[in-house]
NUNUKE-889213 format. One line per field, with one value per residue (C-alpha): x, y, z; residue in three letters; residue number from 1; chain. Coordinates in nm, 3 decimals. Example, Ala and Ser with C-alpha at 12.3 -4.5 7.8 and 13.67 -1.06 7.14 Angstrom:
2
X = [1.230	1.367]
Y = [-0.450	-0.106]
Z = [0.780	0.714]
r = [ALA	SER]
k = [1	2]
c = [A	A]
This chain:
74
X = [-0.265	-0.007	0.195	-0.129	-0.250	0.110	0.082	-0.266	-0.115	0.163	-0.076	-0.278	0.017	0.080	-0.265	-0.255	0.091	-0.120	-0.346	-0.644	-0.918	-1.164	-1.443	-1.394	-1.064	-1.165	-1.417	-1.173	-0.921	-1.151	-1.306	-0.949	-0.917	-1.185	-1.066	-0.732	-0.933	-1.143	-0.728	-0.615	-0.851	-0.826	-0.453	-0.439	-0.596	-0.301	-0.018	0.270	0.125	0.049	0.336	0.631	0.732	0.674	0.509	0.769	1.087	0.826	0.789	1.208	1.241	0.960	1.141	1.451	1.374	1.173	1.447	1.705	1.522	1.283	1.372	1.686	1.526	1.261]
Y = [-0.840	-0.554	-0.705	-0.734	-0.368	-0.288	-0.507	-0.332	-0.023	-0.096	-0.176	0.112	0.346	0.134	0.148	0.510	0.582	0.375	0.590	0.329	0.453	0.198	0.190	-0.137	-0.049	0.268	0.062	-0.176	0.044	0.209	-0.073	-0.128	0.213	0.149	-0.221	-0.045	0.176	-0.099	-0.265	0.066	0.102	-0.224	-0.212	0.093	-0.029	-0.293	-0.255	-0.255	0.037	0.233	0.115	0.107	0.205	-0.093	0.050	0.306	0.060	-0.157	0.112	0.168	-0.155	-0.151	0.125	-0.003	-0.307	-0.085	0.115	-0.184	-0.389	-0.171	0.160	0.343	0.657	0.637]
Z = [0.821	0.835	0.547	0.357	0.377	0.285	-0.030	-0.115	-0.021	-0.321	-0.537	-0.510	-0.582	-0.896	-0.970	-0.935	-1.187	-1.448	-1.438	-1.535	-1.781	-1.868	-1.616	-1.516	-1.399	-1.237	-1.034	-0.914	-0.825	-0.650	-0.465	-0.369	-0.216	0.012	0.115	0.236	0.424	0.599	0.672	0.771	1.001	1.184	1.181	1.380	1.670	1.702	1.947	1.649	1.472	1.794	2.019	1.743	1.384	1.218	0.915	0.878	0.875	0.643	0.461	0.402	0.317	0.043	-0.139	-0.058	-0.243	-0.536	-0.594	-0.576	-0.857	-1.034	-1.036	-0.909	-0.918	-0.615]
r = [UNK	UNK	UNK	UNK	UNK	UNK	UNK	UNK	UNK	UNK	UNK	UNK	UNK	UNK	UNK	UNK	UNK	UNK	UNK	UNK	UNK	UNK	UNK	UNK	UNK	UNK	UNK	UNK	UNK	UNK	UNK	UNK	UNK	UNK	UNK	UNK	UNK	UNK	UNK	UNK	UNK	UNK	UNK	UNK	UNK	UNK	UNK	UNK	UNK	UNK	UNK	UNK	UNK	UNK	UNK	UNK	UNK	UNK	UNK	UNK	UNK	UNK	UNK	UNK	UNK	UNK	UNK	UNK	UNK	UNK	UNK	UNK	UNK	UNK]
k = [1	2	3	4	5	6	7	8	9	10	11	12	13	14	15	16	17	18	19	20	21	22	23	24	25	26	27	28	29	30	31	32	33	34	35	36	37	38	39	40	41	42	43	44	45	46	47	48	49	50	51	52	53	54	55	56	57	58	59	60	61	62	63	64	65	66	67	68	69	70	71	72	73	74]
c = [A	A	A	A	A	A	A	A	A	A	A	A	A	A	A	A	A	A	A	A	A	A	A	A	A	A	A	A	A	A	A	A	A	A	A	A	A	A	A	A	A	A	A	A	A	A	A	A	A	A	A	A	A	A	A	A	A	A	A	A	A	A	A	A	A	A	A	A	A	A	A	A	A	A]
């Protein structure tokens, strides 16, 4: 699950530099936003996001791997 919300979690940031203007896409992204709430919130009752820093080293190795093959500026 925690590599999922992470993936959603991309996505929405993508989503978000697009900056989407139909309605269609507004709605989606949107219904997105609230589906990595509902994640969110049942990932943080876990013992790796409470008890370690899993997302954060996740998190590294996202950009890490962004900045490696899309773009060197992040």
């Amino acid at each position: 699950m925690h590599k999922f919300y992470c993936l959603m979690e991309l996505l929405q940031d993508n989503l978000d530099d697009l900056e989407v203007t139909t309605p269609r896409m507004k709605f989606l992204r949107d219904s997105l936003a609230e589906f990595c709430e509902l994640l969110n919130d049942e990932c943080a009752n876990t013992y790796t996001v409470q008890k370690t820093t899993y997302f954060q080293e996740l998190t590294n190795k996202i950009d890490t791997l962004m900045r490696k093959y899309f773009n060197p500026e992040m």
